[in-house]
N, C-alpha and C positions, 0 to 999 in steps of 0.2 A: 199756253200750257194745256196740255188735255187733260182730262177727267181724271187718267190714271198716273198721272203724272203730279198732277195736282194733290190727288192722295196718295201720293207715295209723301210728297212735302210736308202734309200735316200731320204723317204716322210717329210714330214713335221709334226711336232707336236705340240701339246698344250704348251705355253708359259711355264717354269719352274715355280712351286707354285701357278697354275690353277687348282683346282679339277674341271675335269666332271661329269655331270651326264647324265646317258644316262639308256635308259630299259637295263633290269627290273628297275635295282634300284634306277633310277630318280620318280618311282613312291613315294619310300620313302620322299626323298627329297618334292617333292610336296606335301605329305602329311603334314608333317614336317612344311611348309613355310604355308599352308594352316590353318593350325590348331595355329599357332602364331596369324595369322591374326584374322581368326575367334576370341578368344579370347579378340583382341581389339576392333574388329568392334562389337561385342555384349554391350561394353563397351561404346560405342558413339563416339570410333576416326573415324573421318572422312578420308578418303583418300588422300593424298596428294601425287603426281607423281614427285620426285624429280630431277633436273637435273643429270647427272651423271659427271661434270665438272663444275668447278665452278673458280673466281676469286682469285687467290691463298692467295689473302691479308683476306679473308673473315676467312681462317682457320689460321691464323699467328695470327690474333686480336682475334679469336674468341676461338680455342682450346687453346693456348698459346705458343709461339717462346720456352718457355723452355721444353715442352714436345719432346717426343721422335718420336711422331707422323708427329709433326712440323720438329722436329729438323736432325730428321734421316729417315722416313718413308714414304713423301708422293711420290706420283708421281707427276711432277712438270713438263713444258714446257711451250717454247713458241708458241702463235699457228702462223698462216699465218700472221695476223695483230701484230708480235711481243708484245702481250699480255703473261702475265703471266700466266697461268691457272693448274687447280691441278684437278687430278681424286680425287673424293669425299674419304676420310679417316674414315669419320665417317659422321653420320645424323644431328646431334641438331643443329648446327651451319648455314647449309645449310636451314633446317626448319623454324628458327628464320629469317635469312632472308626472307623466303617467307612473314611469318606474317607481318614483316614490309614492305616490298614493296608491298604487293596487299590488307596491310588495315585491315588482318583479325581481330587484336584485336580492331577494332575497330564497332564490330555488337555483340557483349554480351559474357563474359567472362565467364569459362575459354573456348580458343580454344583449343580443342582435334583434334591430327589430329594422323594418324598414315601412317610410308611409310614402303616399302620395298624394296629388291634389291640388287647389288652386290659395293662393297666397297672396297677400292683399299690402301694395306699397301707395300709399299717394307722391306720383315721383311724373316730371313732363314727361310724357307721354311721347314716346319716337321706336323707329323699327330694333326691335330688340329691348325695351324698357316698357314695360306695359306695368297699367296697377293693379291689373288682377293676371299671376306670374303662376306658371301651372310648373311645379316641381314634382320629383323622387327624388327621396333622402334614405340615407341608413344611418344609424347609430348605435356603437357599440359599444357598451358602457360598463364599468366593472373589472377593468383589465389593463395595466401600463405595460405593454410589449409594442415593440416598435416592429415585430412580425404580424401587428392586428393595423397599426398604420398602413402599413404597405396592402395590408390584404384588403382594406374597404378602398385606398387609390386604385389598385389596382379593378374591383369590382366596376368603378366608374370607367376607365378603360379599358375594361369588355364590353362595358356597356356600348359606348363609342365605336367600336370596334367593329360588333356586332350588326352595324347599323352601316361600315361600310366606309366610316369616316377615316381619313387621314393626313387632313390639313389642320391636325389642332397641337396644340404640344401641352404637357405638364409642367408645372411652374410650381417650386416649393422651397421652403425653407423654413428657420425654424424662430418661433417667439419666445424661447427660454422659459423659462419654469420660474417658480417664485424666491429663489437662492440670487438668479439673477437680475430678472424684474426693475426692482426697485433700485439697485446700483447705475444701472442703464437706465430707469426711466430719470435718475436726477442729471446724469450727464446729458441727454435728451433736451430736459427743461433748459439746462444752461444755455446749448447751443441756442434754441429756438427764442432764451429770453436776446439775444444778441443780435435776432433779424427785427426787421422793420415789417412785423404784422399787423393786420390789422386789431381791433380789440374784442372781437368773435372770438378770433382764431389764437389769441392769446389766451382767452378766458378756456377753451379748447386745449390748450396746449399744457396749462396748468390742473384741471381735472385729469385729461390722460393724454400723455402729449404723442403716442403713436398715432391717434386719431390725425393728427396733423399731418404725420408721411402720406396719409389715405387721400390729402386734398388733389384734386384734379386740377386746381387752376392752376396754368402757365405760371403765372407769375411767382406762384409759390412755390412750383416745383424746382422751378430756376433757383430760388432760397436755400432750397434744403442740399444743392449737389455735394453739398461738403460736409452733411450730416453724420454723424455715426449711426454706425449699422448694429442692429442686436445679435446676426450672427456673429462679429468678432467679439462679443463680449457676456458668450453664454460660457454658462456654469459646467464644469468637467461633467456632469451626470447628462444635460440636454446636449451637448457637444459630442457624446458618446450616444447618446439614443437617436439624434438626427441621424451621424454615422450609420448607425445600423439602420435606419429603414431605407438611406440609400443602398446600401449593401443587399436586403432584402428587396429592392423595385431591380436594383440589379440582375436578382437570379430568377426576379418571375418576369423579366424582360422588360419591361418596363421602365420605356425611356424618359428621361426627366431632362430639365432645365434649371440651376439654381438660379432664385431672383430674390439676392438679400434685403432687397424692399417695400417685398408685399405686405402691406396690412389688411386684411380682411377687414372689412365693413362692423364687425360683431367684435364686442369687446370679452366672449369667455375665452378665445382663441388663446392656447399657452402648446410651447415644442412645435410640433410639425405644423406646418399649414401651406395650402397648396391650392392652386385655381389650375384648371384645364382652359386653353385660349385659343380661341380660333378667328386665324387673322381675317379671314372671308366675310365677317360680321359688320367691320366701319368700328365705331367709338363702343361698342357693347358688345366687346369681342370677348368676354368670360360666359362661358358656356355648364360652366359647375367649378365647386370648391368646397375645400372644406377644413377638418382640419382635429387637433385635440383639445379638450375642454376640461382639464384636469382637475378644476376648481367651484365647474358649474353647480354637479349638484347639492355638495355641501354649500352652497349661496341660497339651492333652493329649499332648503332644510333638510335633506336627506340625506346620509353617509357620506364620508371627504373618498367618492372614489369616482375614478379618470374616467373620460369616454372620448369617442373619437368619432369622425361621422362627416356625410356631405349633402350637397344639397345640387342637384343637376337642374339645369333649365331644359325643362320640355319645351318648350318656343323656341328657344335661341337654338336649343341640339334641331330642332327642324328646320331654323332657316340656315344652321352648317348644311345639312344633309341638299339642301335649293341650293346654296352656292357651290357645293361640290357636283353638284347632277348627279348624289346618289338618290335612289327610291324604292328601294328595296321591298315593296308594297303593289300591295294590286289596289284601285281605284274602283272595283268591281264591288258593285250592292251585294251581288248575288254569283253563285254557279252556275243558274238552269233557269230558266225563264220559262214559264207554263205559257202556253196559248191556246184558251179553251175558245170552240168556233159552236155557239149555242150552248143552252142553258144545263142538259146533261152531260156534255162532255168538261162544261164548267163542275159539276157536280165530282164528278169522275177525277177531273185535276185538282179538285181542293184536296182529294184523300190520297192522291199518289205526292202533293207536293209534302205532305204532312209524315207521310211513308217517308220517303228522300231527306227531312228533317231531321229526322229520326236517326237516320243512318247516319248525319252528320255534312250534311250538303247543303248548302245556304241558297231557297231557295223560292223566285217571287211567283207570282201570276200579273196576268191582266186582266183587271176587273174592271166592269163599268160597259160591258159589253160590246166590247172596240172590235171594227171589224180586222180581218186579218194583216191589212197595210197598217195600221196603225198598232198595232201589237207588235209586228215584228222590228218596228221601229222602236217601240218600249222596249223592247228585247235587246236589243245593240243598244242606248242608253244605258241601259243594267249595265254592261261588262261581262252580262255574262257567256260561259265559252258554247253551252249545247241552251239549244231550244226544244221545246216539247209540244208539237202542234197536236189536237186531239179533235176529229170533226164529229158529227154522226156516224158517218159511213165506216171513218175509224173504229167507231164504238162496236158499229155491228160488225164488224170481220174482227175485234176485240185485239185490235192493232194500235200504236203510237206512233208519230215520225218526230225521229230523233235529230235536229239537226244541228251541226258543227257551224255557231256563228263565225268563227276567222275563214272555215274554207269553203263554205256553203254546200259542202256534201251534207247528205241526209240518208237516212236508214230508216225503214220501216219495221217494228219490234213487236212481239209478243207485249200486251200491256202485262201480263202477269209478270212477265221477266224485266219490263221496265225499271224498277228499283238496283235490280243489279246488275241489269246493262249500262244504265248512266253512272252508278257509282267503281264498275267497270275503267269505263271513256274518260272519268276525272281521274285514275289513280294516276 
């Protein structure tokens, strides 16, 4: 083992189930997280900066003690002040609190707000299931119309869209409201007290037995084929409001798939609830979801009123966009690559790259005083598309050469006119 190899072994690395990102390909990433947002911010969610820790009781009352999120997944301590505290698992719940602590539902409904960021699950660790999960979410809170369902699926569907994708489909349907609920949840319990479970997944089934459609194991799923379904036994009101948001994804084009067996992982999920799925993934083919939360905030102490909202995976939406060979992104650091050839014409290039910044041009130098071969190989590295070589001799005849790294022509320029000759070459 060599020296450098050898210390690469005893360094230190990224926690187990942490994706990096880093250049090139955190440009995707950025593109990816940008183009979510965009999406919602065209939409009129407002920005909301969410903590990244929260009061662990906020997600015990709010996602639900029987989920798997609660029950097996969060990160959980106590801090200095022998406080409970949990890295965020998911968004809606932390959101919901903000509304009710700083009053927002109370200046004109519905609030639209949307966050982003990184989300934290203890869960095995495989491509597409990481425990530090980078989402955007929106939630619209304040408002039961099944023309604001459709309008936040549909925001996640430009999202997508946007990006180029077209190997995913939408998946929805609906969890009935609290008229039906409880009818349903006992006929539920009956079927599932009649299989051969085990006594987990009984004890499961009697705190909230949808929890049980959501199991992934063969075995159990093989149990349930003859289960009743919540859609055939929703109440005239949720029967009539699913109706209409398909009717409404209808007219904003918005093609859908009914799948009367989704359960969403989160237990406030009530009426509409829907995942986006992209089979190109393997086993962690849900790429975002979301859904209506009619009941949440009155759980978290604040007015009995609806919301609705999703949560998109920034990870998973990039490794659709590598499975489909879309890339809709440059991998470029920069625009313009400075190549200053001695110490005044380095002089000279620090204040024209800072000019060019200015204007809106993303752009590097070579420092460290590299001769011209080694610069202009800095320069291709970059991505970027013109170079800007600057020598002495440049200086005194008060010229630049401009040159076009993909075709290796080159131009010799007024330095005074260089700022909007290069911002020129890039329009």
């Amino acid at each position: 083992m060599t020296a450098v190899e050898e210390k690469r072994a005893t360094s230190f690395a990224a926690p187990k189930g942490i994706p990096e990102y880093y250049p090139p390909e955190s440009a995707g990433f950025a593109h990816v997280r940008a183009a979510l947002e965009t999406a919602a911010e065209r939409a009129g969610y407002g920005l909301l900066e969410l903590p990244v820790f929260e009061d662990t009781a906020l997600y015990a009352r709010g996602v639900g003690e029987s989920t798997d999120v609660v029950s097996k997944e969060m990160y959980t301590f106590a801090d200095r002040g022998d406080r409970s505290v949990t890295l965020r698992p998911e968004g809606t719940a932390g959101v919901v609190r903000a509304v009710i602590e700083h009053g927002l539902d109370r200046h004109g409904l519905p609030v639209k707000l949307r966050y982003s960021g990184p989300f934290f699950r203890y869960e095995r660790p495989q491509a597409g299931r990481y425990r530090q999960l980078q989402q955007v979410g929106v939630e619209a809170i304040g408002v039961d119309d099944p023309a604001l369902d459709a309008e936040v699926i549909a925001v996640a569907d430009e999202g997508f869209r946007s990006l180029g994708l077209t190997g995913y489909r939408l998946e929805i349907t609906s969890l009935g409201d609290a008229e039906c609920r409880p009818a349903y949840g006992q006929l539920l319990r009956e079927f599932l007290a009649a299989l051969p479970l085990d006594e987990p997944t009984r004890a499961r089934a009697q705190l909230n037995p949808l929890r049980v459609l959501d199991d992934k194991r063969p075995e159990v799923r093989a149990l349930l084929t003859d289960a009743p379904l919540l859609i055939d036994h929703l109440s005239a009101a949720s029967a009539e409001h699913h109706a209409a948001v398909k009717q409404y994804l209808d007219d904003l084009g918005v093609a859908y798939v009914e799948n009367p067996r989704m359960v969403r992982g989160l237990d406030y999920y009530t009426k509409t609830t829907f995942e986006f799925v992209h089979d190109g993934l393997g086993a962690q083919s849900g790429i975002g979801g979301g859904g209506r939360y009619d009941g949440l905030m009155a759980t978290l102490g604040g007015q009995p009123l609806s919301g609705v909202g999703f949560g998109l995976g920034v990870d998973r939406t990039l490794l659709a966009c590598r499975a489909e060979g879309v890339a809709p992104w440059s991998e470029a650091r920069c625009e313009v690559f400075g190549v200053p050839l001695g110490d005044a014409a380095k002089r000279r290039l620090v204040g024209l790259a800072a000019q060019l910044r200015r204007a809106g041009v993303r752009v590097d130098l070579a420092y460290g005083g590299r001769g011209l071969k080694g610069a202009m190989k800095a320069a291709d590295r970059s991505g970027a598309r013109l170079a800007l070589v600057l020598g002495e001799r440049d200086l005194e005849a008060g010229t630049i050469a401009v040159k076009d790294l993909a075709t290796g022509e080159q131009q010799s320029v007024d330095l005074d006119a260089a700022v909007d000759t290069v911002v020129a070459a890039l329009a």
